[in-house]
Backbone as numpy.savetxt, mean C-alpha at the origin, in Angstrom:
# Nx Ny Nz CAx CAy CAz Cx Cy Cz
39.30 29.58 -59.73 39.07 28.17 -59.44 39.55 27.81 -58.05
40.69 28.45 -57.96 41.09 28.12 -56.38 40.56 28.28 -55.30
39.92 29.68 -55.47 38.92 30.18 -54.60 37.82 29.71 -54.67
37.05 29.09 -55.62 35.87 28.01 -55.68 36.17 26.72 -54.79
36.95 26.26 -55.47 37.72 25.40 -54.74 37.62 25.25 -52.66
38.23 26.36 -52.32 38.68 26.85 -51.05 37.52 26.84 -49.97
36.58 27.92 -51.33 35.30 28.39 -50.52 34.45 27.04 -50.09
34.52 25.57 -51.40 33.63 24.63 -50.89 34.52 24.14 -50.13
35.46 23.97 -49.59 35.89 22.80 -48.71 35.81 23.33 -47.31
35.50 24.58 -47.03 34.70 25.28 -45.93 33.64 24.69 -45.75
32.75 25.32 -46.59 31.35 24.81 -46.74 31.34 23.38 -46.01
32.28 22.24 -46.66 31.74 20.94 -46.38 32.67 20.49 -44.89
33.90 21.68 -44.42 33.84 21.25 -43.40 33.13 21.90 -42.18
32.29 22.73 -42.52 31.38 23.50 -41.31 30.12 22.20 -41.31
29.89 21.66 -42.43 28.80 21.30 -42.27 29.22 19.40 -41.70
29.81 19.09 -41.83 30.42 18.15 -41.18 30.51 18.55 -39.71
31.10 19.67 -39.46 31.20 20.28 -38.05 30.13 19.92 -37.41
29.14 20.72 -38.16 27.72 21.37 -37.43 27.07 19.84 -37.18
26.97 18.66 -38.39 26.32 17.70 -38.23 27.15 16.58 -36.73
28.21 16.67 -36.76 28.82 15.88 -35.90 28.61 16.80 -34.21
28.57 17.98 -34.12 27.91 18.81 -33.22 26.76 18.33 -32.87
25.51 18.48 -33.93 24.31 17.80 -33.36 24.54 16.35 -32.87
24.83 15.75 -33.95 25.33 14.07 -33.37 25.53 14.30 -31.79
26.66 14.82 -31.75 27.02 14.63 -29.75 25.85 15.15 -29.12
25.08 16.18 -29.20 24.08 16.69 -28.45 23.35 15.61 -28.33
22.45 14.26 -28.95 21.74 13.52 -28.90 22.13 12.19 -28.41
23.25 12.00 -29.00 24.11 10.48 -28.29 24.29 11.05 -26.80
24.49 9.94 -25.70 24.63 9.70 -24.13 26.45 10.22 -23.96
26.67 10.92 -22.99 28.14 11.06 -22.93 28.18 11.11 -21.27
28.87 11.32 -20.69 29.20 11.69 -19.02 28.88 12.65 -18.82
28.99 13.86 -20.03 28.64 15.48 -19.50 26.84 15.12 -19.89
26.51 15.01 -20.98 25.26 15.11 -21.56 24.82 13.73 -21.84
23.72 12.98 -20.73 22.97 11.98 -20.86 22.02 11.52 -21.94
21.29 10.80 -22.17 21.03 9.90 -23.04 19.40 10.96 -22.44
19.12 11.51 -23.54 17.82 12.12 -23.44 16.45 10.97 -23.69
15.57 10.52 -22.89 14.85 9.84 -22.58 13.12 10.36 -22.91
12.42 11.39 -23.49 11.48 12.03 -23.53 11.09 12.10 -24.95
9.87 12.59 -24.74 9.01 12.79 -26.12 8.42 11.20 -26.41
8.24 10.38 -25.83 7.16 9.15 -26.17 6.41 8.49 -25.08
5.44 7.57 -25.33 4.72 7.13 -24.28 5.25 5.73 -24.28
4.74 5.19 -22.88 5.61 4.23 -22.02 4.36 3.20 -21.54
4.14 2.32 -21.39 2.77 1.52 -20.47 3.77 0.49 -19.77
3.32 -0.36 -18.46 4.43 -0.83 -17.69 3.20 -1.30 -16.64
3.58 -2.66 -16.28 3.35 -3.42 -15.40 3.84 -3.23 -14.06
2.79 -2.88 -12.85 3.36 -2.53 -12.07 2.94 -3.84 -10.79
4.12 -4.21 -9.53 3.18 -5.26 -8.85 4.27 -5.17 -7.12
3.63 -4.99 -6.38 4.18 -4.44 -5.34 3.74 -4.97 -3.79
4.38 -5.56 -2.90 4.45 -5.56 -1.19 4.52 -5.18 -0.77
4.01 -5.04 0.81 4.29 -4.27 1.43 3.40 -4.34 3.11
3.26 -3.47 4.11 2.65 -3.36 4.95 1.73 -2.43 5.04
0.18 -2.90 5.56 -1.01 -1.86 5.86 -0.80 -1.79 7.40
-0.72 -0.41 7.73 -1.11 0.27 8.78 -2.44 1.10 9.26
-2.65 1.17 10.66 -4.47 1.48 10.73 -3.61 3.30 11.72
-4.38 4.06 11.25 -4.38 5.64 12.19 -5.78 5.31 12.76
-6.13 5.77 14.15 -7.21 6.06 14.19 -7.24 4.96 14.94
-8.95 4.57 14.86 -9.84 3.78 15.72 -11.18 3.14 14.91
-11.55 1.62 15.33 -12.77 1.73 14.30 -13.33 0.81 15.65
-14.87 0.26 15.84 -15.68 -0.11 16.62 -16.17 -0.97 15.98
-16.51 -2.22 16.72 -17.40 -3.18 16.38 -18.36 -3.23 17.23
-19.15 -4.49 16.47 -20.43 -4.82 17.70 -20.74 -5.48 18.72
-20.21 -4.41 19.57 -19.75 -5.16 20.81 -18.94 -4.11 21.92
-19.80 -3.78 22.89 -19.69 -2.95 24.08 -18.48 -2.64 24.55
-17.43 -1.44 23.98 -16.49 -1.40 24.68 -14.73 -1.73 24.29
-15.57 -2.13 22.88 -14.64 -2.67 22.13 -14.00 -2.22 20.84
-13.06 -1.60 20.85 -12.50 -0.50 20.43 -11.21 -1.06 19.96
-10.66 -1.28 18.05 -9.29 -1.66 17.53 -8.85 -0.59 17.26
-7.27 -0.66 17.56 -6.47 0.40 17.04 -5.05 -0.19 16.86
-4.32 0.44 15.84 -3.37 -0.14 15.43 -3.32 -1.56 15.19
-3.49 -1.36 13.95 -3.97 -2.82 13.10 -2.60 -2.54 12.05
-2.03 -3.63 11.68 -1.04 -4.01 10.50 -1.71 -5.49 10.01
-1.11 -5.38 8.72 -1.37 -6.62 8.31 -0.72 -6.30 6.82
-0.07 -7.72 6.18 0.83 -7.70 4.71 -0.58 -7.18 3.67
0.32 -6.44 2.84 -0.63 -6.03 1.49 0.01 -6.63 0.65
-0.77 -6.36 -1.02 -0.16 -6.01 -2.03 -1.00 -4.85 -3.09
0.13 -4.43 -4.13 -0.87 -3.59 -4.94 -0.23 -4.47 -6.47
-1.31 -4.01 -7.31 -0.82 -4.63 -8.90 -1.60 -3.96 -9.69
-0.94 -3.25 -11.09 -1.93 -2.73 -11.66 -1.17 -2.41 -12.71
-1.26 -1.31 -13.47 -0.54 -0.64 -15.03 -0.18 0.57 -15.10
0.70 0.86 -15.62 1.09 2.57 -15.44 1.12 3.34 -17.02
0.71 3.92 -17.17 0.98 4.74 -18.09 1.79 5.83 -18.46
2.25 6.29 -19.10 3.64 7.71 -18.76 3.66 8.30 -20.07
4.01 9.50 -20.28 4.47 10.17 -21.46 5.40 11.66 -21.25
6.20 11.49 -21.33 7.87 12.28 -21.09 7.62 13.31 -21.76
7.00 14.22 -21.00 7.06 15.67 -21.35 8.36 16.60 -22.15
9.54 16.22 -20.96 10.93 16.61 -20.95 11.88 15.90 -20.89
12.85 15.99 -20.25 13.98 15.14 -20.26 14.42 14.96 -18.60
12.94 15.87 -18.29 13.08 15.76 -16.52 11.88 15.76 -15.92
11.06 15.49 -16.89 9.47 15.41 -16.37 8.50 14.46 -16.92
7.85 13.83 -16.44 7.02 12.73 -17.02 5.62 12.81 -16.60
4.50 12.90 -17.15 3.18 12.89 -16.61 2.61 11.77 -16.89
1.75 10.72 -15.87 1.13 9.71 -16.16 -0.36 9.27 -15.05
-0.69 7.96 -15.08 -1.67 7.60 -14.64 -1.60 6.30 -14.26
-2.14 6.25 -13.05 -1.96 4.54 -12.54 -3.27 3.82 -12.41
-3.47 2.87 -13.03 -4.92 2.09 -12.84 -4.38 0.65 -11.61
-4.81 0.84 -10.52 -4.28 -0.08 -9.42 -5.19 -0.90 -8.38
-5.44 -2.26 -8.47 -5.73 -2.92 -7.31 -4.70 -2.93 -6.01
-5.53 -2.61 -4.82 -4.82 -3.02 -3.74 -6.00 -3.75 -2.80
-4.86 -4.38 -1.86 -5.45 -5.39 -0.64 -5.06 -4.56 0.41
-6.06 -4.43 1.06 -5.49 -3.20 2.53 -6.43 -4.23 3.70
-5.82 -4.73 3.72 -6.03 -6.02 5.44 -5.00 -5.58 6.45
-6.46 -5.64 7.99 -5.58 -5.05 8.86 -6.11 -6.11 9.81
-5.17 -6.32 10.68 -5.34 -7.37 11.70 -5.37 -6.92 12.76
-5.86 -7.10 14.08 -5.64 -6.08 15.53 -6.36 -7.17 16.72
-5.75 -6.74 18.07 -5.95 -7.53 18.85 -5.55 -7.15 20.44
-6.33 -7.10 20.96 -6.44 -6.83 22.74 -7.01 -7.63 24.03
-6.68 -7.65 25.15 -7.00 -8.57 25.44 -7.74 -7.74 27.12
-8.82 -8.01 27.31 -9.36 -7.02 28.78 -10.29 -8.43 29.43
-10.56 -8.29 30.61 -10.64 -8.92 31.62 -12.15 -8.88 32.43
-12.81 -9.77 32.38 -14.11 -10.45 32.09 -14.24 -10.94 33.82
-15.35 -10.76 34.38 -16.05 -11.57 35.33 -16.75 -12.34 34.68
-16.29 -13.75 35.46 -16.94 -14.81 34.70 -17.50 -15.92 36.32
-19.17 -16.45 36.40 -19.53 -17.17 37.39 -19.60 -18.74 37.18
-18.64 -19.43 37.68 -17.81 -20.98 37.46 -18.55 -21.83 38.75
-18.42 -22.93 38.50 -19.31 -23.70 39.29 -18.10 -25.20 39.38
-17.68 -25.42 40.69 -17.30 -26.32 40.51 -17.41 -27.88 39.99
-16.59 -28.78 39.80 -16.96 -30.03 38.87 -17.99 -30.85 39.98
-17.98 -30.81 41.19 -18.91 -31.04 41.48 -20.70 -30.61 41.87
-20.28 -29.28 41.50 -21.34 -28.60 41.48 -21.76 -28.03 43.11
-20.56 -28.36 43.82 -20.76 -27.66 45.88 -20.24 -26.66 45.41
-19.63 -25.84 45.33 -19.07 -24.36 45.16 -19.65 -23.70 43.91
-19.75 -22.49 44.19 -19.58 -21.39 43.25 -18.40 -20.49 43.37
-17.87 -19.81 42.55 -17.63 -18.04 42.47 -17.28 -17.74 41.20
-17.48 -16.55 41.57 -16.78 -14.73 40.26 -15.75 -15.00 40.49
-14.84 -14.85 39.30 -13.29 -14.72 39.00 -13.03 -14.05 37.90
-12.25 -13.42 37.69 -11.72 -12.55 36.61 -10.97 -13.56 35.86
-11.61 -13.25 34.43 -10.44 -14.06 33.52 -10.32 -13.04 32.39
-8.91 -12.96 31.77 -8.73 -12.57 30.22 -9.08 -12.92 29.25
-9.80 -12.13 28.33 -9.72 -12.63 26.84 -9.15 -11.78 26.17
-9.15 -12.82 25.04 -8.42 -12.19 23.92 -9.33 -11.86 22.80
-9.70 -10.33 22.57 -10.05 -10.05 21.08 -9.32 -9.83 19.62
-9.61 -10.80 18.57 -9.13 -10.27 17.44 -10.10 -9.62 16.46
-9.78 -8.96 15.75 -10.60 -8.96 14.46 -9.56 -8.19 13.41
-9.91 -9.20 12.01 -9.18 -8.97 11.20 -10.37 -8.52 9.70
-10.09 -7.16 9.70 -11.04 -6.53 8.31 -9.87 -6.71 6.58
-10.86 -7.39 6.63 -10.59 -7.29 5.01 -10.88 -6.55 3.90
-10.13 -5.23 3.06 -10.33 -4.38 1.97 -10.14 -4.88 0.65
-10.86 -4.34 -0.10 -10.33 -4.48 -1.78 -10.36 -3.37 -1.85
-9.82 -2.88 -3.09 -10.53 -1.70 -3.75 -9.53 -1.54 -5.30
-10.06 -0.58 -6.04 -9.51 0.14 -7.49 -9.43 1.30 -7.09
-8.05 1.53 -7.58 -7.97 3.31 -7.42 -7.49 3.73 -9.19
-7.56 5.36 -9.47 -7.12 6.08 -10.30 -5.89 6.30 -10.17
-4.90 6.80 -10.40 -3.82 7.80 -9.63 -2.86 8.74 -10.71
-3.70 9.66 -11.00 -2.71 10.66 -11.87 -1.50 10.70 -11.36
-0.13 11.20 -11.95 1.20 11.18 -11.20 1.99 11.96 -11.94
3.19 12.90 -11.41 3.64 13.55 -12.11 5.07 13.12 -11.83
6.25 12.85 -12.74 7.51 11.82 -11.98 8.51 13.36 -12.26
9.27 13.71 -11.42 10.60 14.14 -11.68 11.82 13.24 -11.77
12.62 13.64 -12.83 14.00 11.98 -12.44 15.32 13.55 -13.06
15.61 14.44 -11.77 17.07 15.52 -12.15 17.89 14.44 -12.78
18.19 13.17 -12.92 19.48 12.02 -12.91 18.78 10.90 -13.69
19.09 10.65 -15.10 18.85 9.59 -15.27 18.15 8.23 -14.80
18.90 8.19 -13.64 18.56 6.49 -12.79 17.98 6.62 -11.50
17.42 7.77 -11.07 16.42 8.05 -10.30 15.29 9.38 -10.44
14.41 9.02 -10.13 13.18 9.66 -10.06 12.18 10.20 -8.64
11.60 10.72 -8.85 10.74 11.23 -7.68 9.34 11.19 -8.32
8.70 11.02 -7.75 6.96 10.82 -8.41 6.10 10.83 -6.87
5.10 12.52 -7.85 3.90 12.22 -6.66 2.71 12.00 -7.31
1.72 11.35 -6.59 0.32 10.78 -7.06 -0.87 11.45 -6.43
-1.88 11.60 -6.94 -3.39 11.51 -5.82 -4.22 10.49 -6.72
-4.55 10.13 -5.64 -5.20 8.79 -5.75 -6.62 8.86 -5.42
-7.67 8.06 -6.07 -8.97 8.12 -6.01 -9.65 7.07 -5.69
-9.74 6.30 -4.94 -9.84 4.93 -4.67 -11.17 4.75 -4.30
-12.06 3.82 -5.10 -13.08 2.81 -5.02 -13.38 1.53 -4.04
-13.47 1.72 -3.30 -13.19 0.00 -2.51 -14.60 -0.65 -3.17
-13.86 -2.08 -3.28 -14.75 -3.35 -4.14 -15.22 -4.43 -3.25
-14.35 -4.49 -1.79 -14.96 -5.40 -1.01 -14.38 -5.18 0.44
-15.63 -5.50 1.10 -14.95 -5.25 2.54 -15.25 -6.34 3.68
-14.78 -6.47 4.89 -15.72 -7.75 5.68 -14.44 -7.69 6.89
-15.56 -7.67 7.99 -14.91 -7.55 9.81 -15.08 -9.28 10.10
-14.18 -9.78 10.74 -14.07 -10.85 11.49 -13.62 -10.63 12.73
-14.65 -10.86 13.98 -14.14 -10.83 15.39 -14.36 -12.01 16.45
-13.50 -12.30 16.60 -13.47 -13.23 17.44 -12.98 -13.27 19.00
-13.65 -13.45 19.83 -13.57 -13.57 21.33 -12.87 -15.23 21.61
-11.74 -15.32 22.62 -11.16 -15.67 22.94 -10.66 -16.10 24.58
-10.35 -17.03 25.64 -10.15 -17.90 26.22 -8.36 -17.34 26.43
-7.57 -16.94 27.05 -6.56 -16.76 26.95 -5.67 -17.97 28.26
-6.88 -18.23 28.83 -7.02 -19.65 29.49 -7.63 -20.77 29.59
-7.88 -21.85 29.87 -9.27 -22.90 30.16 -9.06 -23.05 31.13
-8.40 -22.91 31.99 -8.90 -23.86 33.73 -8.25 -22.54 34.54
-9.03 -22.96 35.88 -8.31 -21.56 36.77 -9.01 -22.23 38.26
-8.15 -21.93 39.40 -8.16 -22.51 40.92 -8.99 -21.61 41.05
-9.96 -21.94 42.21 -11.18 -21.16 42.71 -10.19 -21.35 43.96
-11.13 -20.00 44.93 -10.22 -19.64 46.54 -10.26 -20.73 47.48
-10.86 -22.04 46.91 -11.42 -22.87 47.68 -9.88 -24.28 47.44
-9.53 -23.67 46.35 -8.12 -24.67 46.02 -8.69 -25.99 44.93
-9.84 -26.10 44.44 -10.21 -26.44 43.61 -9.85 -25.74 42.16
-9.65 -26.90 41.26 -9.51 -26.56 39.54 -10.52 -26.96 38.99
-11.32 -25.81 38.12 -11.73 -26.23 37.34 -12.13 -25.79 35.71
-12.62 -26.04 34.55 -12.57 -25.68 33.10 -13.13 -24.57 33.26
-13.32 -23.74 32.18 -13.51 -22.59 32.27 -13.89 -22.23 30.31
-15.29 -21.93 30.41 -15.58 -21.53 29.27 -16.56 -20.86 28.94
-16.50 -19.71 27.45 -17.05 -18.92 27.71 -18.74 -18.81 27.86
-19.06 -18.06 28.48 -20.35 -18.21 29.07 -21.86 -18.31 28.12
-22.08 -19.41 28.71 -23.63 -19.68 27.23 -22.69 -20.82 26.16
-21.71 -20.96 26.18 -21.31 -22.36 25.45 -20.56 -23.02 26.05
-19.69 -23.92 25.26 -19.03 -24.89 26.01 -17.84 -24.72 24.81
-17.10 -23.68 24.62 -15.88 -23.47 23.60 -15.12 -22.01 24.46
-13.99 -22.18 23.70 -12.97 -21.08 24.20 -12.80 -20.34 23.16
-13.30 -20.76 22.33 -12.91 -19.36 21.22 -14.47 -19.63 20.41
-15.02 -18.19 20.16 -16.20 -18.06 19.48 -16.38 -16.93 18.84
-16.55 -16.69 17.72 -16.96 -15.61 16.43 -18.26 -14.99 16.66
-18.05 -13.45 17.19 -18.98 -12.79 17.48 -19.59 -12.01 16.23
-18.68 -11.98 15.30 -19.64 -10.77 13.84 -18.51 -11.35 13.03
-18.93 -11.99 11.71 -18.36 -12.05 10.59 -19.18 -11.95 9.56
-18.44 -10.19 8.99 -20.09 -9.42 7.95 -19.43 -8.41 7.22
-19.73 -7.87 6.52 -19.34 -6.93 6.06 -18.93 -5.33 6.74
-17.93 -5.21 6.17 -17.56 -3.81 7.28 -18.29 -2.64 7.16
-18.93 -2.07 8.08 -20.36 -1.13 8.03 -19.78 0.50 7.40
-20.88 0.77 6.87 -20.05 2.68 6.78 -19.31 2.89 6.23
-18.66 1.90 5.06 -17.21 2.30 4.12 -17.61 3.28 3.46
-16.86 4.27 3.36 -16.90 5.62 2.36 -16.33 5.29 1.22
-17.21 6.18 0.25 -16.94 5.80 -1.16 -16.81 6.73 -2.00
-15.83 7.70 -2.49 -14.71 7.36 -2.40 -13.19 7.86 -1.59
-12.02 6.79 -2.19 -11.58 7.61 -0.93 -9.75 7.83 -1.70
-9.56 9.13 -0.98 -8.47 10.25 -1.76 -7.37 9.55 -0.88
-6.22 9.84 -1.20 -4.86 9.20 -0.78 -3.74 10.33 -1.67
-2.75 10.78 -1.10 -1.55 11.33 -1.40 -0.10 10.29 -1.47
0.56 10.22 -2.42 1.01 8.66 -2.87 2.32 9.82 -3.29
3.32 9.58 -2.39 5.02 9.94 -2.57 5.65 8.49 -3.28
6.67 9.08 -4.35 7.31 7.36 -4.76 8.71 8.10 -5.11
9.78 7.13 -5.02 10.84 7.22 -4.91 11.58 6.49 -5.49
12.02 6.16 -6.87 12.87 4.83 -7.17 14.03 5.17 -8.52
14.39 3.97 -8.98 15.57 3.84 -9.91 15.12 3.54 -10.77
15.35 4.17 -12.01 15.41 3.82 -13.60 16.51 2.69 -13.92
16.16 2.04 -14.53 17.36 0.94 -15.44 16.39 0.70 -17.08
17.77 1.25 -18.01 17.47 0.64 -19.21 17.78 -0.71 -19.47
16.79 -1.60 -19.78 17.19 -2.80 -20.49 17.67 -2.93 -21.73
16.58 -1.89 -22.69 17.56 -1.89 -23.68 16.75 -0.53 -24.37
16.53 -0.50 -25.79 16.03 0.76 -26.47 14.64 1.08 -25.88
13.40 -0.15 -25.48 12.35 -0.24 -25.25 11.67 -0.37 -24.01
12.73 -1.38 -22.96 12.37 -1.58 -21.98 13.00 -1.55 -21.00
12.21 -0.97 -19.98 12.76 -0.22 -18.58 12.46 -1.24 -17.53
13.22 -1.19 -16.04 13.03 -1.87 -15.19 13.10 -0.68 -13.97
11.90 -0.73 -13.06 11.72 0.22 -12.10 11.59 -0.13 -10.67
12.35 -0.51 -9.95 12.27 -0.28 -8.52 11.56 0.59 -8.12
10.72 0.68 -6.95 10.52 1.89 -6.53 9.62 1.56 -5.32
9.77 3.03 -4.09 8.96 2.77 -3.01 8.09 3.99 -3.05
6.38 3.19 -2.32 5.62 4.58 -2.74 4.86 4.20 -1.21
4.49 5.21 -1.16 3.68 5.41 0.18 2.53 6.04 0.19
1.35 5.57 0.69 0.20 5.97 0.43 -0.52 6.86 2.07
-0.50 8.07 1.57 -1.02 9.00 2.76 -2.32 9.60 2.49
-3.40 8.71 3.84 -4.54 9.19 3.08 -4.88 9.89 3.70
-6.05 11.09 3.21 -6.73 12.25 3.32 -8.27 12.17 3.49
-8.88 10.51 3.82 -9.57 10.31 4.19 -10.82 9.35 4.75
-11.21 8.50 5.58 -11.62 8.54 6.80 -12.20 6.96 5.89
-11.63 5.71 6.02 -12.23 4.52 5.43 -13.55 4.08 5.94
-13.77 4.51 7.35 -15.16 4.16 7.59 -15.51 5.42 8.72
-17.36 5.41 8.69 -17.32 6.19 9.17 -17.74 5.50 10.87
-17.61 4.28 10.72 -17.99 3.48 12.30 -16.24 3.29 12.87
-15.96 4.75 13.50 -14.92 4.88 14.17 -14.42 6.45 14.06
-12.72 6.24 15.24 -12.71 7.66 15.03 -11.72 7.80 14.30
-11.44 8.90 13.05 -10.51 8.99 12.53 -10.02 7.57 11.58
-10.56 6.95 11.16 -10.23 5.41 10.70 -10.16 6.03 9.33
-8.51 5.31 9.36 -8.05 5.30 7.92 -6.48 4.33 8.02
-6.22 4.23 6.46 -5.67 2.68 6.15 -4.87 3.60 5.21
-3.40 3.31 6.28 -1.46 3.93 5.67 -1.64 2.72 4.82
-0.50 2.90 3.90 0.71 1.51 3.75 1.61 2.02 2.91
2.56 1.02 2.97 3.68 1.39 1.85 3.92 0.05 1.02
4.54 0.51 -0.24 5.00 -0.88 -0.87 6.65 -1.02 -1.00
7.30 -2.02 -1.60 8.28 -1.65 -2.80 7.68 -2.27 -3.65
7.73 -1.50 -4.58 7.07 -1.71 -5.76 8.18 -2.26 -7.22
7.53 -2.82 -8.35 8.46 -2.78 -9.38 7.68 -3.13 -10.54
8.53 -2.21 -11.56 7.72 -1.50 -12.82 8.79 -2.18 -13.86
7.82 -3.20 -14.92 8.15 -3.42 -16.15 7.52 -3.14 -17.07
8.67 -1.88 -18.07 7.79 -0.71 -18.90 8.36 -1.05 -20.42
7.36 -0.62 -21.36 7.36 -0.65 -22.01 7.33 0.83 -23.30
8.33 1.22 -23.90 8.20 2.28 -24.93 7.10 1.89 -26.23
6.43 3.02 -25.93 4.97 2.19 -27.51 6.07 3.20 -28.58
């Protein structure tokens, strides 16, 4: 009996052991983190940032050549995820972005002025100013694969497949003066030639030659925070490097940007 006895109170303290063993393996500690994997995740994603122009694009109009264009973006869209591991996550991004670029130069015009009384003439050089500001839409895909070695940060890369939904060039010629002394010591107005205005809209149309579609390499970088069992809060900065050519009326024309972005996720 004793030895019956003996033998179960082994038994029930190995197995107490063994169960309080597993217990720690799964609960969060300092050595061994709070294992995060094996379910799917969907998450609101909505992000700022700046569009940058590489390259060169042409309008209609002799000579006239934008480069380096910026202008504010945003992106907004949904993420999807499902935690392979406890250090790997595979997902998919369904994303609108605004990729507006603004640009502007200013080159120097012979222009033939007639004084207010109409006794003099001459040629004088004056400046203008060109802007034009193109406007993008588009939908992209973006498969993504996230590494996070640390709990509360991650690494995630994307390729991206992007659709553009709308496009449109605005250029406008510009007056960077109205009046200017002729050699004669006379002043007089000064406007551009064939009207009677200083600023006039030479093409507002749709942007010619957009390629369809168009690939992008998308680095992201950010912080995990649990809110609670279900829901996550995600900082994060992603950068969009594209691989190819937004229009083909120019050289090399293609549209950087970056965001910070931020992700409110959800465990299904």
């Amino acid at each position: 009996m004793n030895l019956l006895l003996k033998t179960l109170m082994i038994v029930i303290v190995a197995s107490l052991s063994t169960a309080n063993q597993a217990e720690s393996q799964t609960m969060p500690s300092p050595i061994q983190p709070e294992q995060l994997y094996n379910y799917h995740q969907l998450g609101l994603v909505i992000g700022f940032g700046q569009n940058f122009q590489s390259g060169k694009y042409y309008v209609d109009c002799d000579d006239c050549v934008f480069e380096d264009g910026v202008k504010f973006g945003f992106t907004i869209g949904l993420n999807y995820e499902y935690n392979l591991s406890n250090m790997i996550n595979i997902g998919v991004m369904g994303l609108f972005d605004d990729f507006g670029l603004k640009n502007s130069f200013v080159e120097n015009e012979k222009l033939n002025v007639t004084s207010d009384d109409g006794s003099y003439n001459e040629i004088i050089t004056v400046p203008f100013r060109h802007t034009a500001e193109a406007k993008f839409t588009a939908f992209s895909i973006m498969p993504h694969i996230k590494f996070h070695p640390l709990k509360f940060v991650f690494f995630d890369l994307g390729f991206s497949m992007g659709i553009p939904l709308s496009s449109n060039i605005k250029h406008e010629k510009e007056l960077t003066k109205t009046t200017a002394r002729l050699s004669n010591g006379a002043i007089v107005d000064i406007r551009i030639e064939g009207t009677q205005e200083t600023k006039v809209v030479l093409e507002d149309k749709e942007f010619p030659e957009v390629n369809k579609p168009q690939f992008s390499i998308v680095p992201m970088i950010g912080l995990n925070f649990i809110v609670n069992k279900k829901i996550f809060l995600r900082p994060f900065f992603m950068y969009r490097l594209p691989i190819s050519n937004y229009s083909d009326k120019g050289e090399d024309f293609m549209i950087n940007s970056w965001r910070i972005m931020f992700e409110l996720s959800l465990k299904l």
